[in-house]
KEBAKE-926239 format. One record per residue (C-alpha): residue in one letter; x, y, z. Coordinates in Angstrom, 3 decimals, m for minus. Layout:
  resn        xx        yy        zz
     A         X         Y         Z
...
***
This chain:
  resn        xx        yy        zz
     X   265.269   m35.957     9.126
     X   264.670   m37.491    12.643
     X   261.340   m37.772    14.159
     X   261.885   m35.611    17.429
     X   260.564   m33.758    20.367
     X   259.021   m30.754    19.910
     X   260.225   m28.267    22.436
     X   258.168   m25.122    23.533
     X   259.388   m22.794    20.955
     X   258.952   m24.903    17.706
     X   255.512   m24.958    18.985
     X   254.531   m21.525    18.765
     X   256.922   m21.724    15.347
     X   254.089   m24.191    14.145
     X   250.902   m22.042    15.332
     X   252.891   m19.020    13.564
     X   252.926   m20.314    10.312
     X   249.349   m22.336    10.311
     X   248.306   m18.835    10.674
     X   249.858   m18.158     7.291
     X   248.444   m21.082     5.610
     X   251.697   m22.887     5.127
     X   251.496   m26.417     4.955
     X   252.829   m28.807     6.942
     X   255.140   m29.956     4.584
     X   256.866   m26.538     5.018
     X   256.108   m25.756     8.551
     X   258.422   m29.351     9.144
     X   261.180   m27.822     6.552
     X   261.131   m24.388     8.454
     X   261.516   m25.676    12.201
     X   263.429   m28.399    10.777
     X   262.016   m31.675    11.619
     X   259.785   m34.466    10.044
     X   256.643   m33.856     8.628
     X   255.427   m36.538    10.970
     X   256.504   m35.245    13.917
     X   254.028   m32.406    13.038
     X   251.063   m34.367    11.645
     X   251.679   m35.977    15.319
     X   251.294   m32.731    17.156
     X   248.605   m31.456    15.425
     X   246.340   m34.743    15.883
     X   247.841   m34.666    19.496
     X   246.573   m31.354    20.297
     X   244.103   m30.030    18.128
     X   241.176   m31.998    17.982
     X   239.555   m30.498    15.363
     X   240.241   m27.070    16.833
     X   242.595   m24.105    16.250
     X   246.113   m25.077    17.528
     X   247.106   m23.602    20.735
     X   250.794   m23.741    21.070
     X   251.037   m22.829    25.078
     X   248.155   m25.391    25.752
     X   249.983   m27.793    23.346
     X   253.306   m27.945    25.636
     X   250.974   m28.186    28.557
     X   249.252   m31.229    27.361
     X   252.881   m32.562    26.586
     X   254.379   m32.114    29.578
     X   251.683   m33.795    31.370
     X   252.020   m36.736    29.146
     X   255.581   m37.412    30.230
     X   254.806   m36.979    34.050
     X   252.163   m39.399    33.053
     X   254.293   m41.953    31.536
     X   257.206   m41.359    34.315
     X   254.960   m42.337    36.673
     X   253.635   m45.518    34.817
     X   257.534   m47.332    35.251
     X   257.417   m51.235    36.032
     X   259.887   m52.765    38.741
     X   262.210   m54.754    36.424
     X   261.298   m58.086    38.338
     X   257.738   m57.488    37.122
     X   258.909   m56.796    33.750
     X   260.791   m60.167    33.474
     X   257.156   m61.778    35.009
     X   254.977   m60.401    32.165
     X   257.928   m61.566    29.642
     X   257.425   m65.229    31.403
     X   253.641   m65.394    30.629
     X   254.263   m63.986    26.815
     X   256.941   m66.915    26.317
     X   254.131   m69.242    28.226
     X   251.819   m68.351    25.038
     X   249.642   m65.484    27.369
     X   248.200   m63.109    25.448
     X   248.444   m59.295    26.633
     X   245.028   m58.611    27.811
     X   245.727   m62.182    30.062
     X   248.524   m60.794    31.540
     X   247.346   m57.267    32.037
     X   243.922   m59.111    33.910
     X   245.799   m61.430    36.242
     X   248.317   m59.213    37.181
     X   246.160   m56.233    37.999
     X   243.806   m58.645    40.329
     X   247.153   m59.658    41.676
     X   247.972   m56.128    42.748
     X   250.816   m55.611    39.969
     X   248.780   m53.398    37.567
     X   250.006   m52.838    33.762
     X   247.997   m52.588    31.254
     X   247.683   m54.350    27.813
     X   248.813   m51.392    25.987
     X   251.843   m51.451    27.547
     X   252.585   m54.971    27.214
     X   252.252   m54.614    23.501
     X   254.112   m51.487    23.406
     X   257.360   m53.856    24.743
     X   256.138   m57.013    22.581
     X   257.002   m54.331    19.609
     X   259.779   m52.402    20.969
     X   261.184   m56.180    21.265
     X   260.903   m56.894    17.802
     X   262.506   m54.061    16.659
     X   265.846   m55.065    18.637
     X   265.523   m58.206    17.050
     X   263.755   m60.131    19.887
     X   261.220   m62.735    19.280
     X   258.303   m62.348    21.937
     X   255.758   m61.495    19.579
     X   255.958   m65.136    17.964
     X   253.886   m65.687    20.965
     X   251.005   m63.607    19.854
     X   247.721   m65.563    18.114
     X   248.555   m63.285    15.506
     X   252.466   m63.292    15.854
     X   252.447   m64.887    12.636
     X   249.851   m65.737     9.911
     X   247.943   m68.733     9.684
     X   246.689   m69.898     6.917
     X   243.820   m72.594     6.310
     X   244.391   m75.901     4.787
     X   244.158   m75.546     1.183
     X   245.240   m73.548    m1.817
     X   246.516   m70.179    m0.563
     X   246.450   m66.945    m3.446
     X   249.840   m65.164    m2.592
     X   248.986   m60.906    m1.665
     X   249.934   m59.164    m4.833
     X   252.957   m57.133    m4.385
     X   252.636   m53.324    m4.389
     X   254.563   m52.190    m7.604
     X   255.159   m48.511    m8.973
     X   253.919   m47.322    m5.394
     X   254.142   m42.850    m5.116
     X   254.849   m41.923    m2.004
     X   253.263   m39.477     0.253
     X   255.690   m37.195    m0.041
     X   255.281   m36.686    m3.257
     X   251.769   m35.819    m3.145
     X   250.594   m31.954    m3.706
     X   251.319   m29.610    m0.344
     X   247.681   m28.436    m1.326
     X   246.099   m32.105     0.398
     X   247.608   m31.341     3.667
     X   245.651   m27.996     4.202
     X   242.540   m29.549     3.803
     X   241.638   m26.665     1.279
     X   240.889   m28.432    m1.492
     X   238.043   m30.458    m2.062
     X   238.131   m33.853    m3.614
     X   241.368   m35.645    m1.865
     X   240.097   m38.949    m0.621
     X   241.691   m41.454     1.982
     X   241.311   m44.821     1.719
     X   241.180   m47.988     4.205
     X   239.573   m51.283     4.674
     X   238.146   m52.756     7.918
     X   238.533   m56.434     8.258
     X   235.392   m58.798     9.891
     X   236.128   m62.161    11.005
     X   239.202   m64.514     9.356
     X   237.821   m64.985     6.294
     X   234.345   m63.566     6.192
     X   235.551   m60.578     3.856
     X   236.112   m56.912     4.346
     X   234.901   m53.367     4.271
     X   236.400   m50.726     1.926
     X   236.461   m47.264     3.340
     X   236.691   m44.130     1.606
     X   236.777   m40.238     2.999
     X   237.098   m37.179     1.680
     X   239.466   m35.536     3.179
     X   237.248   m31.521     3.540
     X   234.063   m32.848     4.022
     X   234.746   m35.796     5.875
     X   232.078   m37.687     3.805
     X   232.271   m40.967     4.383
     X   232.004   m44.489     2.001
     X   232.060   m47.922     2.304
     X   231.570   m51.188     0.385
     X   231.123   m54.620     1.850
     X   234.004   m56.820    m0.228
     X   234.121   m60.520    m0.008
     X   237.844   m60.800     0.580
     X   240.688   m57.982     0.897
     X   242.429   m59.094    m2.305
     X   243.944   m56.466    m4.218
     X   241.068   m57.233    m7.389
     X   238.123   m57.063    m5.205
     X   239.365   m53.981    m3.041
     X   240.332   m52.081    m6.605
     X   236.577   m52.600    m7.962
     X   234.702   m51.798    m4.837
     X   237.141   m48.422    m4.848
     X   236.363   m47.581    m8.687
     X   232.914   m48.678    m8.129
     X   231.932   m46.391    m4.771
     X   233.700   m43.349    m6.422
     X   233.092   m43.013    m9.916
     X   230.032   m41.553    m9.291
     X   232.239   m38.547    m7.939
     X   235.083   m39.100   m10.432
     X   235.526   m35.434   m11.359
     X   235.759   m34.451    m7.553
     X   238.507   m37.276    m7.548
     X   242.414   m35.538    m6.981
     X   244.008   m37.996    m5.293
     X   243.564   m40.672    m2.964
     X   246.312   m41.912     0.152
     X   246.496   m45.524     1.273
     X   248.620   m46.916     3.785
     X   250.871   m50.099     2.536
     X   248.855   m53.174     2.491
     X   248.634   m55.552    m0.524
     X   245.477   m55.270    m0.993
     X   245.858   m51.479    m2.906
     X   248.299   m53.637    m5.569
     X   245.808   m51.790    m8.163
     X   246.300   m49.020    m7.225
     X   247.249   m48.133   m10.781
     X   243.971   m49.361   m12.249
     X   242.327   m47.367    m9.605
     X   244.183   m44.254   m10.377
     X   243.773   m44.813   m14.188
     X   239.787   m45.455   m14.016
     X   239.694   m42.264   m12.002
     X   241.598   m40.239   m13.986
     X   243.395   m39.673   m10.058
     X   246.348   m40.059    m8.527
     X   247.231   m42.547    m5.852
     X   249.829   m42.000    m2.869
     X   251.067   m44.391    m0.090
     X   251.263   m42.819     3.520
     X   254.470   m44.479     5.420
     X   254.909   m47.172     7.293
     X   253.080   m47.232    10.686
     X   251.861   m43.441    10.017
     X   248.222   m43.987    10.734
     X   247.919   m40.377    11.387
     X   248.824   m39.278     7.653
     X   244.933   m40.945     7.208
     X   243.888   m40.021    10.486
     X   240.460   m38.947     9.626
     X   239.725   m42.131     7.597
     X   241.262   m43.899    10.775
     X   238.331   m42.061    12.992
     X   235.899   m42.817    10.428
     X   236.704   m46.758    10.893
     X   236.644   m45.852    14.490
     X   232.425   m45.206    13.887
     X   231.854   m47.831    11.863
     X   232.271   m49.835    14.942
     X   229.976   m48.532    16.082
     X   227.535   m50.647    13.634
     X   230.221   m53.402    12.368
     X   231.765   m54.477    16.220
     X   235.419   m56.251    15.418
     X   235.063   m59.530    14.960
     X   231.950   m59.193    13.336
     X   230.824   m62.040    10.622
     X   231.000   m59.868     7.383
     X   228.731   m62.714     5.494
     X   225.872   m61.764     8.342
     X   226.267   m58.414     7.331
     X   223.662   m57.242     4.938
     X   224.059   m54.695     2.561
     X   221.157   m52.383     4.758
     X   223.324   m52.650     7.679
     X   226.186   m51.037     6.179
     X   224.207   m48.331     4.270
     X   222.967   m47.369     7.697
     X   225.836   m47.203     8.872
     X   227.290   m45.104     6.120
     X   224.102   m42.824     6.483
     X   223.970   m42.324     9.917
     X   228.071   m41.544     9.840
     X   227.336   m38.729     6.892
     X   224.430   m37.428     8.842
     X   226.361   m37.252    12.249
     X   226.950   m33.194    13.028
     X   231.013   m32.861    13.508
     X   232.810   m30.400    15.340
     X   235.498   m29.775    12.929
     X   232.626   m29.145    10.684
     X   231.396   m26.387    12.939
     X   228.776   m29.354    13.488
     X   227.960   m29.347     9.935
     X   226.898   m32.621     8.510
     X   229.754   m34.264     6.347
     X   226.573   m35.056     4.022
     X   225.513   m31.785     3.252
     X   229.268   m30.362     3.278
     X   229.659   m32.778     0.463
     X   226.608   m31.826    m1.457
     X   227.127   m27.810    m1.239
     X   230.861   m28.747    m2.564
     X   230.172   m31.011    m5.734
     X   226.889   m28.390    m6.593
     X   230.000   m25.633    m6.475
     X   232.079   m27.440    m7.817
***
């Protein structure tokens, strides 16, 4: 199935059957496109709020008069590709230019650094992080991800949100080689936790994970990653949870969107770039509180910290 489109009447197809609690799994089999293509339009155009299908294709078709409008001269486009070969790094070009009265921005110029690599070009060998460097030394090859389940093979009953105890599952990286942050959130509550890791290897990422939720094993169904190495253990995660352990696709962040948010606040506290070794341990419990305690408005600005208590006390 193609990701596609969604025209005007699959739209109010979608709102239709949300109505009648059908997941989205099955919403995507019954207007007959991918599942993506509706996690997409839902995080598009809900927000946290009930889906409005007329408001939905209004907020589309303003995107595409949007992006019609934002079209580059070709000379300009052969400019930018200049500076990228000349080692310029997006946000360079996107600063120079503008002052320069040629405006793009820098997510554009990654947008075609990407669209370039997937026809096979090499412009994004000019990025600082076009390709990995490595420091002089003995390097530990990533663990490859064996036995990996994917996402659509997990239970229709995580994408309704219905169920309590589905967890998502990231990590946020601080400066090269200065560690890592493992995330965790629940996917109904939104509760949110993290773990300060001294590097993203698959070991250290698998006990920090075991370690932050066995406290809540039995409110442990499953738990979605996206593909990196560093959830190699994912079996002795699953197994030590008595859980079980799904990988989202390939460049889906949506299918972990609210985990993806979650990072988003931790930001907040833990700025990219950040020196994870000057990070104490108070630091990130206050920013772990202080997310948890944070009213949310898919909550009905409920705190994801009480939600969470009320739910394992019911449980």
């Amino acid at each position: 199935m193609k990701y596609q489109q969604l025209t005007e009447g699959r739209r109010y197809q979608i709102s239709a059957l949300l109505e009648q609690g059908v997941s989205v799994t099955k919403i995507a089999r019954a207007i007959g496109c991918h599942r993506a293509s509706v996690y997409r339009e839902l995080n598009r155009n809900t927000g946290g709020e009930i889906y409005c299908p007329q408001q939905a294709h209004e907020t589309s078709l303003e995107r595409k008069r949007k992006a019609a409008k934002y079209k580059l001269p070709p000379e300009r486009i052969e400019f930018i590709r200049l500076l990228i070969e000349h080692d310029w790094s997006p946000e360079q070009i996107s600063e120079v230019l503008t002052a320069s009265g040629m405006p793009v921005s820098h997510e554009w110029i990654y947008q075609y650094i990407a669209d370039d690599k997937v026809q096979g070009g090499k412009l994004y060998r000019h990025l600082r992080q076009g390709h990995k460097r490595y420091r002089k030394g003995k390097r530990t090859k990533a663990e490859a991800i064996k036995n990996a389940v994917s996402i659509d093979e997990r239970p229709d009953v995580v994408d309704t949100r219905e169920r309590f105890g589905d967890w998502e599952i990231d990590t946020v990286l601080g400066k090269h080689g200065t560690g890592a942050i493992v995330t965790l959130l629940e996917r109904k509550s939104r509760f949110f936790l993290i773990q300060k890791v001294d590097s993203k290897s698959a070991k250290d990422v698998a006990k920090a994970t075991i370690e932050l939720l066995r406290p809540y094993k039995e409110h442990v169904h499953t738990i979605t990653s996206d593909n990196g190495r560093e959830f190699a253990y994912h079996e002795s995660i699953a197994d030590a949870l008595d859980a079980e352990f799904y990988f989202a696709h390939p460049y889906s962040s949506w299918e972990r969107g609210a985990n993806e948010n979650a990072n988003g606040l931790l930001r907040q506290y833990v700025p990219k770039g950040s020196n994870l070794r000057e990070i104490g341990d108070d630091v990130i419990q206050l920013a772990m509180s202080r997310i948890n305690f944070r009213p949310k408005k898919c909550l009905g600005f409920k705190q994801p910290a009480v939600i969470f208590q009320e739910m394992c006390m019911a449980a």
